[in-house]
N, C-alpha and C positions, 0 to 999 in steps of 0.2 A: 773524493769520498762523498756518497750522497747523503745528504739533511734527512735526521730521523724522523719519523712521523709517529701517527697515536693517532686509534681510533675516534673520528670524529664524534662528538655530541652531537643534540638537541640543539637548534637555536633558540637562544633568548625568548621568544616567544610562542615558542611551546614550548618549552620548559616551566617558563612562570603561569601558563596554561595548563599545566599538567596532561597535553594533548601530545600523542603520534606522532614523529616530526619523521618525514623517509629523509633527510639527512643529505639532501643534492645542493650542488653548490652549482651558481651562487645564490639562488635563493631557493626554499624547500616548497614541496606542493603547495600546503596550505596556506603560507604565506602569500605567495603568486595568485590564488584564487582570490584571496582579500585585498591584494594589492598593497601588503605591507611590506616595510622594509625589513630584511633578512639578514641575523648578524648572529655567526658563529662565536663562542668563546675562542679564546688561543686553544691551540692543540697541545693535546699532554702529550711529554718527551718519551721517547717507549725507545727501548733497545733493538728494533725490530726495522729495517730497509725494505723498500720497496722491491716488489721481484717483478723483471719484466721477461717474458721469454714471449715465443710466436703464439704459444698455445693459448697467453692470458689476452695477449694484444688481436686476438683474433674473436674473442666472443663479442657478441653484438652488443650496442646500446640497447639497455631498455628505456622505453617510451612511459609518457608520462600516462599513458591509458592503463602500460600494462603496471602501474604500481600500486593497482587497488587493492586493498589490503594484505602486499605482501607477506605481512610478518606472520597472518595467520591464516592464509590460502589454504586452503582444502583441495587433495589431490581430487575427490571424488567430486567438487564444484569445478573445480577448475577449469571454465569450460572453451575459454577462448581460442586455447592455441589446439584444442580436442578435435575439433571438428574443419578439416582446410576446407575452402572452395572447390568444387567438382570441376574440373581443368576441362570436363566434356560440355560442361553447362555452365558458361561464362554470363554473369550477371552483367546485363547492360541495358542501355532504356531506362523508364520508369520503373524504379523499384517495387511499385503497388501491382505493375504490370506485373510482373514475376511472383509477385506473391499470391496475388490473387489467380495464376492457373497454375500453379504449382504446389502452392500448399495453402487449403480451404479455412486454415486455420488461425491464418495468420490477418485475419477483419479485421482485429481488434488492434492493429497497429495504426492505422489509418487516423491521421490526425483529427479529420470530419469524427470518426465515432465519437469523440469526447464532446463532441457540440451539444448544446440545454438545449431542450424541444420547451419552449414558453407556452404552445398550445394549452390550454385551459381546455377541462372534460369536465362535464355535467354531473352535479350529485347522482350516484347513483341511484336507483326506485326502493323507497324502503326505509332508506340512509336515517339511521339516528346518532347525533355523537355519543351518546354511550356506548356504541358498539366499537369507539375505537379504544377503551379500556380492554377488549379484549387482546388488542394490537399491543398496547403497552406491557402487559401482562405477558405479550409475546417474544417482545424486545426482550424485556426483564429476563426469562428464561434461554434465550439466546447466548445473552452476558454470561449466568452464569455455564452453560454449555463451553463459555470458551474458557471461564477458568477450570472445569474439569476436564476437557479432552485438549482445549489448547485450539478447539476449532467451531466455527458456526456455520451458516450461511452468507455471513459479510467476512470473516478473518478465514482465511482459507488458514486448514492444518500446516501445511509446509512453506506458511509466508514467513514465518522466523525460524526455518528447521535450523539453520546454526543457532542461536542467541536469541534469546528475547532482550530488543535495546533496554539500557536504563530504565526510560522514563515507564516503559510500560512494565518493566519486571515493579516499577514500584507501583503501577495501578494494578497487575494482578494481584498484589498481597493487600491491595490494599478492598479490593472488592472481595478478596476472598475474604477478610476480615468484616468485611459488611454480614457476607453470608453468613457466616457465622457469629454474626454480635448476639448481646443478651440486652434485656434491656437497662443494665447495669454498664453497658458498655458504647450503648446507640448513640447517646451525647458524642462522646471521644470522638468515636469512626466518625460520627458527620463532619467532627470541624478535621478531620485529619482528611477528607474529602476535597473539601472547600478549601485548605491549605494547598494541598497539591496543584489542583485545579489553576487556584490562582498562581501557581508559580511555574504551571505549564503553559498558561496563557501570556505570561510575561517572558521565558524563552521562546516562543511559534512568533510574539509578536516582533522580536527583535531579531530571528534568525529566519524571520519569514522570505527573504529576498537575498539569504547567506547562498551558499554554493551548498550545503544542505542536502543530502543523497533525498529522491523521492520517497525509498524505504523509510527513512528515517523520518519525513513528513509523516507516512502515513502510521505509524507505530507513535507517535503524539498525539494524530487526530484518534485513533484508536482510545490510547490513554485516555485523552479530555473526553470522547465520548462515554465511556464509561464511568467517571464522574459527571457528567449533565444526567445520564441516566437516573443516577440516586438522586441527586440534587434539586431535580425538575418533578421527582413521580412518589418520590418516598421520604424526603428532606422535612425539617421544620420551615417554616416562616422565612426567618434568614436564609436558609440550605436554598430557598426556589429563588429570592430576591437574586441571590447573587449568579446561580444558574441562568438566571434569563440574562443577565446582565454578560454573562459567558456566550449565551448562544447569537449572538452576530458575531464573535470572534471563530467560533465552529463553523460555521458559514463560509466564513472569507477565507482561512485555512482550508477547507474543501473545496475553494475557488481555487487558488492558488496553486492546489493539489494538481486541479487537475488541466491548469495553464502548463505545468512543465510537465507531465504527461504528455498534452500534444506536442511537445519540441523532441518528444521519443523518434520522427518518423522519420522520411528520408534515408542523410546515408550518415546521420547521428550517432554517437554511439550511445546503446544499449547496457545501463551499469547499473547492477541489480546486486547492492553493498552485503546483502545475506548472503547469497551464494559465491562470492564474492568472481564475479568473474565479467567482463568486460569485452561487448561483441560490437561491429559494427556489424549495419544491419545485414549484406549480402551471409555475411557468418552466419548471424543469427538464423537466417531460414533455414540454413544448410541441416539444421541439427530441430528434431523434433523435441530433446532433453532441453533444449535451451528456448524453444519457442514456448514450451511445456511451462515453464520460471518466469518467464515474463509476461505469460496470459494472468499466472498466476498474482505477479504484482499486478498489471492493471485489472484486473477483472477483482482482486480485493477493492481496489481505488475505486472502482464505480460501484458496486454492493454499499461502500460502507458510505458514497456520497448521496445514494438510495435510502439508507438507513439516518443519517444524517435528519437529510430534508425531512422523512419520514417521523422522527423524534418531534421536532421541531412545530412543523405542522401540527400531532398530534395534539402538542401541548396544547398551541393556540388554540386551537379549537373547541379543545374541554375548560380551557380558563373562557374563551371568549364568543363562542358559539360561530364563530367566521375562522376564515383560514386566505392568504393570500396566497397565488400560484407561484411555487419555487421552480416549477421547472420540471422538466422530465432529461434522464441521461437513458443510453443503451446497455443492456446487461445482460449475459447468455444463460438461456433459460432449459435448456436440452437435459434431461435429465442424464445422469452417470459422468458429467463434465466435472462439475466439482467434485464430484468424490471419488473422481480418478486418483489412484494410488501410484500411477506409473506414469510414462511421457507416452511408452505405448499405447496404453489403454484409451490416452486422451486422446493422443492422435489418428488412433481406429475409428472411436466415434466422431472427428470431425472432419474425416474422409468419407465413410459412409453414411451419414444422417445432418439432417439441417441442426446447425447447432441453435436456430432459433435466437437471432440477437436480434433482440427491441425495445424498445422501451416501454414504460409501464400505461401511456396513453395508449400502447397499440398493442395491450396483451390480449385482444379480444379476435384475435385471430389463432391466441393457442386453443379456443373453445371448439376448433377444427380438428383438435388431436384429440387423440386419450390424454386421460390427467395423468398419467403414469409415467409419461414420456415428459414432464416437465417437472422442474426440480422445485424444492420447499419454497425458495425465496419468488419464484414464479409464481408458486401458487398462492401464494400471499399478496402478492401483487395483483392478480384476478379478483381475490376477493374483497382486496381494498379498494380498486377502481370499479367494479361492477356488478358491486353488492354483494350479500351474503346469498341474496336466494338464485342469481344468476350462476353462480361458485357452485353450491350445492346440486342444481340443475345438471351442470358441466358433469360432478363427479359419481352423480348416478347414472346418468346417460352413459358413461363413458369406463 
């Protein structure tokens, strides 16, 4: 007679975690990622045997790639097993090889793209720092842009289309709460700012080096940027001491970000925890839907590490009349990219037109195009590197 069984638990340590556990023995994912010991409770007694027939003993092991968030997979994300390899066009060689003549779209995978350009550029002709209060004032309406539509020029629309994480469903209520304060209410929301902040800065710092999905980096760096925002531009006294004392931790978190971004290239795989699906790279190209999701995480990654420096900069500058060179990243500047609604649409325009990826010391070559052909955060970038009256120039002429 065969030994009853019972549906296995939770181990021990996620359960006293209150985390996910996929439940494989002998030790569960997240254990093995932390390199912790894995210890199942006993099994409850269930009146129920085991069945074994050809049909069950023939389906396949799942792999530890494909058990990205099984419990809550989306048929319509589910992109990994959607899209096979073209049996006519066998991926071999360097992979950058094949991407770059095969699909024009796929730059932005290229480890080199995430490299800082250090080159220092010249105050612009003109240049006063009061003029980057107009910049602040820009940011500021940006933020609130993404609590009403859920999107800007740095948080693309469909980078949380499943879920907004935790940490930042609690910074959108809690900026929208900003917006909407009285002045009967402005005290609260600041230290409810400054709370948060400090307790998001205390998880990035301890799960900085965890096994940590990038999404989920960047939906943190998100959150904190949206409290340095208030904190830094609109805060009391305390609200900015403790922001500045924040922003080298926003720095090092966008460093960080974008160290395991390059570990994206190769024949790595590809796990993009919103949509919840899991490619290695020859897949990934195979399918415009899926190169379409992961432009979209990295290309949020470098906007928001733009917008970052950006803040940051700004501050110093208006507190100190100097400003030191944080560096320049690559960012695609083509107008109709970001605000592609579909994977076709993005994929039309980055087969037929340059999608223009540069960085913000070398945006003086979009002054060759119409301004119409380059998107908001381009143009903002023109006129922050090269004046308002060279900008202005551009968008008469043009």
């Amino acid at each position: 007679m065969m030994d009853a069984i019972g549906a296995r638990r939770s181990c021990r340590r996620c359960n006293e975690a209150k985390r996910k556990c996929d439940r494989t023995t002998p030790s569960c994912r997240l254990c093995r990622r932390k390199k912790l010991e894995c210890v199942y409770p006993p099994r409850r007694p269930s009146c129920f045997v085991p069945l074994e027939s050809e049909c069950l003993s023939s389906v396949p092991a799942i792999s530890e790639d494909e058990l990205l968030g099984f419990e809550e997979i989306s048929n319509e994300l589910a992109l990994a097993h959607s899209f096979p390899l073209d049996d006519h066009h066998p991926i071999t060689g360097n992979i950058f090889d094949v991407i770059d003549t095969r699909h024009r779209g796929a730059w932005f995978l290229s480890p080199d793209s995430f490299a800082i350009d250090h080159t220092c550029v010249p105050v612009p002709p003109g240049f006063e720092v009061s003029h980057l209060n107009d910049f602040v004032r820009l940011f500021q309406r940006w933020m609130e842009d993404w609590v009403k539509t859920r999107g800007n020029p740095f948080i693309h629309r469909k980078l949380y289309r499943a879920s907004l994480p935790p940490c930042l469903q609690i910074a959108f209520a809690t900026y929208s709460a900003y917006l909407n304060r009285t002045p009967d209410t402005a005290e609260t929301i600041l230290s409810m700012v400054n709370d948060q902040a400090n307790v998001l800065v205390s998880v990035l710092d301890i799960e900085r080096d965890s096994s940590s999905s990038l999404l989920n980096d960047i939906a943190r760096i998100h959150a904190l940027l949206s409290y340095q925002i208030i904190g830094l531009f609109d805060g009391d006294i305390r609200s900015r001491h403790l922001a500045e004392k924040r922003a080298a931790y926003l720095m090092m978190f966008l460093d960080s970000a974008l160290e395991k971004a390059r570990s994206f290239g190769g024949e790595q795989i590809i796990s993009y925890d919103s949509a919840q699906f899991a490619l290695t790279m020859p897949q990934l190209i195979q399918s415009d839907e899926s190169l379409w999701q992961a432009w979209i995480l990295l290309e949020s990654l470098r906007r928001t590490w733009l917008i970052g420096i950006g803040i940051k900069n700004g501050y110093d500058a208006l507190k100190q009349g100097w400003v030191d060179c944080n560096g320049d990243l690559q960012f695609t500047t083509r107008e109709g990219l970001w605000s592609a609604t579909s994977s076709s649409e993005w994929a039309k325009i980055c087969a037929e037109k340059d999608v223009n990826f540069l960085g913000r010391f070398n945006c003086e070559r979009l002054f060759s195009i119409p301004a119409k052909e380059v998107d908001e955060l381009g143009k903002v970038m023109c006129e922050l590197t090269y004046g308002k009256l060279r900008y202005s120039q551009w968008l008469n002429d043009t």
